[in-house]
N, C-alpha and C positions, 0 to 999 in steps of 0.2 A: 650645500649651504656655504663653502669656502669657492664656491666658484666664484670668481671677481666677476664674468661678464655679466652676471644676472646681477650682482649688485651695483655694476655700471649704469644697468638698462634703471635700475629703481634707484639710482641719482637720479639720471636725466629725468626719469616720469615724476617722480617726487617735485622739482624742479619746474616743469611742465606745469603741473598741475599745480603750484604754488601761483607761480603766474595768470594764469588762466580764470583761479577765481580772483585775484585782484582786476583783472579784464573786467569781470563777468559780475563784480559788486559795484555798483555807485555811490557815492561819487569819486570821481577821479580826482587825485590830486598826488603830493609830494611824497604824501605816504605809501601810499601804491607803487610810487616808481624807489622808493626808501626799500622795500620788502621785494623787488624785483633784484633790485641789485645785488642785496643780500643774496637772493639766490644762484644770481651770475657766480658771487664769490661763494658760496659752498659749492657749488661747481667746479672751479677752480681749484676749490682747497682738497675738495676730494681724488680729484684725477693726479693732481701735484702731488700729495703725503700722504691724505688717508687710506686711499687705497694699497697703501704698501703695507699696512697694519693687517690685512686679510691674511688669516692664519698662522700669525705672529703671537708669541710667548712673550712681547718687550713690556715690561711694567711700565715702562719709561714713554713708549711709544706710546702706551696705551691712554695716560693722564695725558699729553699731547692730548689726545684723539678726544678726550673728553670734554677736555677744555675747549679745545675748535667750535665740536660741535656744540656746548651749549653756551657761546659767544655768539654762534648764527642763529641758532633758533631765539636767545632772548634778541637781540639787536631786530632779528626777523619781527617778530610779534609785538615790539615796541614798535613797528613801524605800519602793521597789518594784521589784525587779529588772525588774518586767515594763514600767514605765514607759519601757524603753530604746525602745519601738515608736514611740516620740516621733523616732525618729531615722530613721524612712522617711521620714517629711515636710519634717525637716531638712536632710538631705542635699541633695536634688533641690531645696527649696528655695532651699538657698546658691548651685546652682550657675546657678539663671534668673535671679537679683537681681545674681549679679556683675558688676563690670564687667572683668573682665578675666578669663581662665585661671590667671593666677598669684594674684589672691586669693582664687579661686574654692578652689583645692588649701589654701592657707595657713588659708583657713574651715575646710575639709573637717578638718584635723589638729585645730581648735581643742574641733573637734563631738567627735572621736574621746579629743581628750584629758580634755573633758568628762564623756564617758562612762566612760573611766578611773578617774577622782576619783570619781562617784558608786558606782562598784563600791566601790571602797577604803573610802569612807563607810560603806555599808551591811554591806559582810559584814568588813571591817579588810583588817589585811596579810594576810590569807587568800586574800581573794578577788580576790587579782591576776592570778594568772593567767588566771581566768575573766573578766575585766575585761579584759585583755590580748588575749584572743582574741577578743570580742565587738566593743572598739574596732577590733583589726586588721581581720579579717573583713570589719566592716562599710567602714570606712574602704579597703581594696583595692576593694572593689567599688564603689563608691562614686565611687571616682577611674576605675577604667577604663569605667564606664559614661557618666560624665562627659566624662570626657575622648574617647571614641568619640562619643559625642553633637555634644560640641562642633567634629568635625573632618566630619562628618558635615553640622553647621550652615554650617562655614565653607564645605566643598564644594558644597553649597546656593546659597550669597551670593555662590561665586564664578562657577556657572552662570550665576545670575542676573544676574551683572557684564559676562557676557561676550556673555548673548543680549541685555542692552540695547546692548552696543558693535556686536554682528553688525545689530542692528533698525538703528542710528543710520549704519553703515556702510550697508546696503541702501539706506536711503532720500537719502542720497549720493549713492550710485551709480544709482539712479533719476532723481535730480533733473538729474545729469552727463548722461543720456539722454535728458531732457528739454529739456534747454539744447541740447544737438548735437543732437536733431531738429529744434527751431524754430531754430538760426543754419541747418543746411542748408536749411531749406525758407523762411527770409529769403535765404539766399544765390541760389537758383536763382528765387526769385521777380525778386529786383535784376538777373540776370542774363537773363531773360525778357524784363523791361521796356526795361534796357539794348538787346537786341538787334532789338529788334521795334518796341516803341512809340518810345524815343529815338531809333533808327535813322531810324525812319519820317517822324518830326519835322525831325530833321536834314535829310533830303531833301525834305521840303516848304519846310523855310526857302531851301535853298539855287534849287529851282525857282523861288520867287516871287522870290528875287532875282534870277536870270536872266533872268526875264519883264519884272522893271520894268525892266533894263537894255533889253530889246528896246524895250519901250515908249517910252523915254524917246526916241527917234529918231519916233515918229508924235506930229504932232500932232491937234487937236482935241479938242471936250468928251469925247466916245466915249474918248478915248483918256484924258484926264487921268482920265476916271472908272473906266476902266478900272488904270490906274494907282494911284489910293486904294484900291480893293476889293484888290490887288494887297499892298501896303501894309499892308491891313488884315489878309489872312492870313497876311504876313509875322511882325505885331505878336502875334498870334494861336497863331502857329506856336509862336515864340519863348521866348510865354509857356507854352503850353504842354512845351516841352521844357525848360523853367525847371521844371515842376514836377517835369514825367518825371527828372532828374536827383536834386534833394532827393528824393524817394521814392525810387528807387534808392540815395542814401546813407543816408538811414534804415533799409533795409531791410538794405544789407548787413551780414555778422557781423563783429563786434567782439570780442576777444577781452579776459579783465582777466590773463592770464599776466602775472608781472611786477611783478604790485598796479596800484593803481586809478592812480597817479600815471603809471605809465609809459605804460598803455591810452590813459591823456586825454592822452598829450603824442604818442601814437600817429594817434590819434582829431586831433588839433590839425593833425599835421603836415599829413596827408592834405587836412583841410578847406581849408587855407592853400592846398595847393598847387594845387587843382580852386576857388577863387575867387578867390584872391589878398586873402582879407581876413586879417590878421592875428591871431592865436589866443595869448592868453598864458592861461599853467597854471599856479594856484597850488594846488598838493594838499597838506596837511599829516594826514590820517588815517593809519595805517597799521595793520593785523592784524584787519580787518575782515573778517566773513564774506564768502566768495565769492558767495553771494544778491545778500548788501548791494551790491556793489561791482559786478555784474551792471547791479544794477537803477539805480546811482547813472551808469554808464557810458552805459546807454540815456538816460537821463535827457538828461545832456550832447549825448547824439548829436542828440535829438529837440530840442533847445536850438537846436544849429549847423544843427540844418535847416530850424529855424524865422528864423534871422538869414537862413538865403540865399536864401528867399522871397521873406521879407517885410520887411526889414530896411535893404537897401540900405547896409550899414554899413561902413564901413573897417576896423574893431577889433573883436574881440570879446573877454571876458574868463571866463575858466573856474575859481571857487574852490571847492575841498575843506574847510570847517573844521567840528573834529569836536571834542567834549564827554567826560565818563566817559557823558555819557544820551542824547545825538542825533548826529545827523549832516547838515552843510546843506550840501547843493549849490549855487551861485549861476551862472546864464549873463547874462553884462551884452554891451551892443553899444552902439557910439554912431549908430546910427542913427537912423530917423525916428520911431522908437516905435510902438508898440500902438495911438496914438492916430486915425492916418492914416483917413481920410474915406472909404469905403467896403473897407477891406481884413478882412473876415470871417475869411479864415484865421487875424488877428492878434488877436482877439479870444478869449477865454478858451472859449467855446462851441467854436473850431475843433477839425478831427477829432485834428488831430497834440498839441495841447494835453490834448483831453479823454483821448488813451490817456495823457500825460506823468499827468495825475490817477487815474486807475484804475493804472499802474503803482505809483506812491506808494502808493496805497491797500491793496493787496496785501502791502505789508511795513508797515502800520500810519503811515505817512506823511501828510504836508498838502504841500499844494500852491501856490505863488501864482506870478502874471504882471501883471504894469502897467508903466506909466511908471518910467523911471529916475531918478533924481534930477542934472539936470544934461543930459539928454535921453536918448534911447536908451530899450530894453525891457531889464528886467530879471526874470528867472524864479529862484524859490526854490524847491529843493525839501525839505522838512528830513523826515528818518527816523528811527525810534529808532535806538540805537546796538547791535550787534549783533558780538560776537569773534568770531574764527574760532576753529573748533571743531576 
């Protein structure tokens, strides 16, 4: 319906066929080449300015457009009765250009009054009633095809309104399945680990303690060297059930019910209570999509599991500060730092590091980890800024 070329082609033919019956009625005279003309000029007027009103919102443009057009149809049909054919293409035209229903009807009378006048012009007070009923006529039909049209349109727009909220809804609701399938299957992995490998750990530490207690009653080198290798899987054990734990806390689900402020003071309490290292929360975002606040949560998590690694710290600190354009996550620790002399996992290469960068990545985010200023490791993560929908 906003295609210009078809409304090009029903200038010209409108135009045509204006012509054509002044040809085609007798007699010939001034008036017939009066109503030709006229059409040369909406011709003209149309390829000039009206057609740049197709599919325009301009109020301004549009009374323009109204006026034009019913300056050529009365001037037309003062000149030619037959030039009222002028007023198929006006019609329909007033009502694609409108910006609105109500001036789209206020145009529609202006066309009808138009044509009015040009009867009155050509045939006097005689020809009002035939004037009368050619404005009516056209003008009733005119308005209820219009008007049916545009209710027609609106039912259209509002489909469409609704199948983009049902698409945006779905994919919600997908994403909600998405999240509760990976927290349960982090959850049952943390509780695997939990019951099997930490357990298992835990009972090796406590055996090799037992043993060195027995040991420490025998002596000799046999014995003291038995004692260090004793010692050794102790240190061993240790470590590793040092890590079986932080994996386990990373793994487990986290929930952002609440908003992301309450999740991290959530997130904080638990970490505090299973290390004893201190956690303060400064969150100041709030009405951030559920994604964001997912991804800003993990984030923190993988933060606090990199402090109880590898960090050895008393304190750690957790900030929220958010922009109209980004959002940065900060985890600080006064620990040993990122710097320490063969610690791999603390290095930006490690595995826990490189998913904190591929999750950033995924919601258009940057990454960074180093030295803190004043000691300690400090982690940034910043993301664009994203509202809840």
């Amino acid at each position: 319906m906003l295609n210009r070329r078809w409304w090009d082609l029903g200038a010209l033919a409108v135009a045509a066929v204006t012509v054509l019956f002044g040809v085609a009625e007798p007699p010939y005279g001034p008036g017939d080449w009066g109503a030709w003309a006229v059409s040369a000029v909406f011709l003209v007027l149309y390829f000039a300015y009206l057609r740049g009103g197709i599919g325009g919102e301009d109020p301004t443009r549009h009374v323009v457009i109204t006026i034009a057009l019913a300056a050529v149809v009365g001037t037309g049909v003062a000149y030619d009765p037959s030039a009222s054919i002028l007023q198929a293409f006006a019609y329909p035209f007033i009502w694609i250009t409108a910006p609105s229903t109500r001036r789209a009807i206020i145009a529609n009378v202006v066309i009808a009054l138009a044509l009015l006048v040009g009867y009155l012009v050509h045939f006097g007070l005689g020809g009002w009633l035939a004037g009368l009923t050619v404005a009516g006529l056209s003008l009733g039909f005119s308005l209820a095809l219009g008007l049916w049209i545009t209710h027609i349109a609106e039912i259209g727009e509002e489909r469409v309104r609704l199948y983009d909220e049902l698409q945006a809804a779905q994919g919600q609701l997908a994403a909600m399945h998405r999240e509760a399938g990976v927290n349960e299957e982090r959850g049952r992995l943390a509780r695997e680990i939990h019951d099997t490998i930490a357990q298992s750990l835990t009972g090796l530490v406590m055996v090799a303690q037992r043993t060195e207690n027995r040991l420490a009653t025998v002596e000799g080198e046999a014995a003291a060297a038995a004692r260090g290798d004793v010692e050794l899987i102790e240190q061993m054990a240790r470590e590793a059930l040092t890590e079986a734990r932080g994996l386990v806390a990373s793994l487990a689900p986290v929930s952002a019910d609440g908003g992301l402020a309450a999740a991290l003071g959530r997130l904080g309490a638990a970490f505090e209570r299973e290390t004893g290292v201190r956690v303060g929360i400064e969150a100041e975002a709030t009405g951030l999509d559920r994604e964001l606040e997912v991804v800003l949560l993990r984030c923190a998590q993988e933060g606090l599991a990199n402090v109880r690694k590898h960090a050895q710290a008393s304190r750690a600190e957790i900030a929220v500060r958010a922009t109209a354009e980004r959002v940065e996550l900060t985890v600080r620790d006064d620990g040993i730092g990122p710097a320490r002399e063969g610690d791999e996992a603390a290095e930006p290469g490690g595995f826990g590091l490189a998913g904190l960068r591929d999750r950033a990545a995924l919601v258009g985010g940057t990454f960074e980890f180093g030295a803190a200023d004043g000691g300690g490791a400090l982690l940034r993560v910043t993301v664009p800024r994203k509202e809840q929908g």
